[in-house]
C-alpha angles and dihedrals in degrees: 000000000000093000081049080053098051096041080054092056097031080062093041089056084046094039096057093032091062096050099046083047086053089046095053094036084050095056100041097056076047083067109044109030110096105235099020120110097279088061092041086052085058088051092060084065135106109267100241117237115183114217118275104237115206148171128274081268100061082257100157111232099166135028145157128271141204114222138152143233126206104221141198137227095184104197089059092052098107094187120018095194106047092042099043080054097055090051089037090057099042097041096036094235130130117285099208090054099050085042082058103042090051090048102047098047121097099205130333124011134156116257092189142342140200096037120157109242083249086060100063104031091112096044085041088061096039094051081045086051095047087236092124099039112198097027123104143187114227132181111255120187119216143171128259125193107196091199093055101205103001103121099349096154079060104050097027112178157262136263120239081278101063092256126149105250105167138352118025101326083060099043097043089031080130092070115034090044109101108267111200081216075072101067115153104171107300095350138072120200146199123236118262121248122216114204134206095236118111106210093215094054095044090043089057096046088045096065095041091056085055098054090043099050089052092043099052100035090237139165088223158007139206146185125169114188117196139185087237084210103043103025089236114155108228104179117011096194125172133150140262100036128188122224104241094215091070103030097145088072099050114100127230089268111047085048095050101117089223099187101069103023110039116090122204143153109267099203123196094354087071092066094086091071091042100053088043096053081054091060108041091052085050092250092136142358127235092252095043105134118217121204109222137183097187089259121076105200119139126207089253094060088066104193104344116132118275133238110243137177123223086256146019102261085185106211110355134178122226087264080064097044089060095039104046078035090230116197087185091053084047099058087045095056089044089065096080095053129078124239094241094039092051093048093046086056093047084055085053093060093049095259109147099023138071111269090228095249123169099258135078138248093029122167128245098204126215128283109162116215110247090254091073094044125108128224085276109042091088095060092031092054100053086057093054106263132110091036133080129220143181119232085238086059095058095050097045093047086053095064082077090084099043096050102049087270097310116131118235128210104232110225138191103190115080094180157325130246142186115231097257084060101258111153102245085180147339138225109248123189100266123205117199099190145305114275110177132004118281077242098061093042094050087050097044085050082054090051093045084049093054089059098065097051134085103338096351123152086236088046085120090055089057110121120201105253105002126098105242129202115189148129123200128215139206125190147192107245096233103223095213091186087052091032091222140090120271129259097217114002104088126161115242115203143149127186115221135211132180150212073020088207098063108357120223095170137041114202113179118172130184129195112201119217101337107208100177125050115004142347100211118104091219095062100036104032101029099061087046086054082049095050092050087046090051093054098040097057096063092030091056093036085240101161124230132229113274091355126132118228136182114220117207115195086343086274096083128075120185130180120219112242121282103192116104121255109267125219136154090318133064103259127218120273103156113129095026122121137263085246094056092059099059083081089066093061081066094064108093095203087053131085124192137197129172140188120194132004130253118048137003107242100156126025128186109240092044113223116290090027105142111243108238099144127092123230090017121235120218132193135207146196127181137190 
């Protein structure tokens, strides 16, 4: 009776364990098997669409994709080579690979993401037909950036799953991913993210960072362009740029968002905060003489090397020091200010901390505390070395002298919207703090403006009927594995304002490492800050001085001509700009090749030359 007992409860344990094994084996077969009710259940879902990101003009720079993915249930994948033949040879991909991977895993697995619907369509007919058991044909959703590589350390990209991984779609990831508070039917979608950039700007800057990287044989290139007045990034250009649709084959390099994460000593360009930082603590006054020699080394530096300047300026104010760019005048005017003073002003200015910019991994910089410097920081500092800054830093410090010394915040994200078009937020114009008075900005803009006029050292910036403020840089590469500075890799850059009177656009570039031509900021990066300016003027219908416009429904500016009359001879067209000569391309008996950007100083045929060719070639180069 008892052992009757126990067999009854020996089948009762089987009994239940079986079933609850059948109930989990049930449901997770459910889950894996493509087609069963698990995959049914994911069908129910809302179909995911990421957020469109575009320019301030509605341009669109990011969007949602649908792709495929050719799938695998491998238990139900009768012959694996045959079958691993048949997806190697539609989709080009190695058969012995595809065989493995068929072979080695133990249930689902992805054969290959991110097609194109054209690409499977064969493999699409033959898994309808149940000739290629166990594969399957899934929807996959991807990115496309229509733009390819315009602005792609802004944009950044997305992982396999559609997941923000760098740029804007990493750092606002919580907004263009899909939100199931976002249901429109059978989709949810992301809000949608308006950016500062203007296409048409970037694209231009774009194209000038390419040319310059190849012309100057450099590492890298880069242009910032900024609203002086709302901090408000209207082109984020740096070379080399990856393409984001195929960021898996960029290298570490090329993908570097230099802008916000590389440090560097600025160099001279650096002086304007400096000798700013003078005035505004009462240091010095804007007529105070100095008497240089072309060498600064007190009686206290014994024997350490002195700080020089390539020539003997003989006395200079602080307007000379800024445009003959003395480092000499510089350490000089550094003698009536305090370490700590002095420090504190260059925080008030941003140095030493992240801008707040909308992008992540940015780079704070470094700004030592006085305690760490040496008997020659002070005077070494206000020139741009020993301390280390981003490109976005100096853009965003020179928005002092176009705000009447308040600090902005620079900003790419205009603003956020749901998909039915409802403003979430919207980009303001942020200050940060003041950081010197509107007297000593105003004068500091006077000084800038000084340097791109007569000998300057931002002569090159100077732009024919605009009022230019600007000041131009040249360093010494710091080789941190040598711990030295570097013999022959030096950082060209000048920081543009204009109209110099009252800025309504920042324009810094910045020339890594220059290998060709020249070193020096103010013959590699000037001529880059002309050749924005060049093409905003227009672009922005900003008038120039003594230059007659036509206005068009008080929205359209447009310059008169400034290309010579032709007649039976070759005109002139030495000294115009790169801009003046896009009108040629409109001529159908003209054909036109140039070399270089800037300015024309030589043409084939030269001027005077009778016009017998047709159609007539021209020849150009710019510096």
């Amino acid at each position: 009776m008892g052992n009757q007992k126990l067999k009854r409860r020996f089948a009762i344990v089987v009994g239940l364990s079986a079933a609850a094994f059948l109930l989990v084996l049930i449901q997770y077969v459910s889950l894996m098997l493509p087609g069963a009710s698990g995959d049914s259940a994911r069908a129910r879902r809302p179909r995911p669409e990421r957020g469109a990101i575009l320019d301030r003009n509605g341009n669109i720079l990011a969007l949602q994709t649908e792709l495929k993915a050719v799938t695998a249930w491998t238990p139900h994948v009768r012959d694996p080579q045959r079958t691993a033949g048949e997806i190697a040879a539609a989709l080009k991909l190695d058969r012995a690979a595809v065989e493995e991977r068929l072979r080695t895993t133990d249930g689902f697995t992805y054969i290959q993401r991110g097609l194109a619907p054209e690409e499977v369509e064969g493999i699409e007919t033959r898994v309808d037909d149940g000739e290629l058991p166990g594969i399957a044909v899934q929807s996959d959703y991807g990115r496309t950036y229509p733009e390819r590589k315009l602005a792609s350390h802004v944009l950044g990209f997305v992982g396999t799953d559609n997941v923000g991984l760098d740029g804007i779609e990493y750092a606002l990831d919580n907004h263009l991913a899909p939100n199931e508070d976002n249901v429109r039917g059978a989709t949810a979608y992301g809000d949608q993210v308006v950016l500062t950039i203007d296409t048409n700007i970037q694209r231009f800057t774009d194209q000038l960072t390419r040319e310059s990287l190849e012309r100057e044989d450099a590492e890298s290139v880069t242009i910032l362009v900024m609203e002086a007045k709302t901090g408000q990034m209207l082109a984020y250009s740096s070379a080399p740029a990856f393409d984001p649709n195929n960021f898996a084959g960029a290298s570490a390099e090329v993908g570097t968002n230099r802008p916000a994460r590389m440090m560097y000593e600025p160099g001279s360009a650096f002086k304007i905060f400096s000798i700013a930082a003078f005035l505004e603590l009462g240091a010095i006054g804007p007529h105070d003489v100095f008497e240089t020699d072309g060498r600064y080394q007190p009686n206290s530096w014994g024997d350490a090397p002195p700080i020089t300047d390539i020539a003997n300026y003989g006395a200079l104010d602080a307007r000379d020091i800024i445009r003959r760019s003395s480092n000499v005048g510089t350490a000089y005017a550094s003698e009536g200010v305090g370490d700590e003073s002095f420090y504190q002003m260059l925080k008030l200015f941003g140095f030493g901390e992240r801008t707040g910019i909308e992008l992540a991994g940015e780079s704070p910089g470094s700004l030592r505390p006085p305690e760490s410097w040496s008997y020659r920081s002070k005077p070494t500092i206000a020139m741009g070395q020993e301390i280390g800054v981003t490109a976005l830093q100096m853009a965003a410090a020179a928005t002092v002298f176009a705000n009447e010394g308040v600090l902005l915040r620079p900003q790419l994200v205009r603003r956020i919207l749901t998909p039915d078009g409802e403003i979430i937020s919207e980009a303001e114009r942020e200050p940060v703090r003041e950081a010197v008075s509107p007297g000593v900005a105003n004068t500091m803009l006077d000084f800038m403006r000084s340097a791109t006029e007569g000998d300057g050292t931002a002569r090159r910036a100077a732009v024919e009927g605009m009022d230019m403020a600007a000041k131009t840089g040249t360093a010494e590469w710091f080789d941190g594995s040598a711990f030295q500075y570097s013999a022959s890799k030096f950082m060209g850059s000048t920081i543009g304002l204009f109209p110099a009177d009252d800025p309504e656009i920042i324009v810094y570039a910045l020339v890594e490492r220059p290998q060709a031509r020249s070193i020096w900021g103010e013959r590699v990066a000037a001529p880059l800050v002309r050749e924005v300016a060049e093409f905003l003027i227009p672009y922005r219908g900003m008038p120039r001085q003594g230059q007659e416009t036509l206005e068009l429904a008080d929205q359209v500016v447009l310059e008169r001509s400034d290309l010579p009359e032709s007649g039976n001879t070759v005109p002139d067209y030495r000294g115009l700009p790169k801009r003046a000569l896009l009108e040629l391309f409109e001529e159908e008996d003209v054909s036109i090749e140039m070399v270089g950007s800037g300015w024309v100083v030589e043409q084939d045929p030269a001027p005077g030359t009778p016009i017998s060719d047709d159609p007539l070639t021209l020849r150009f180069r710019l510096e």
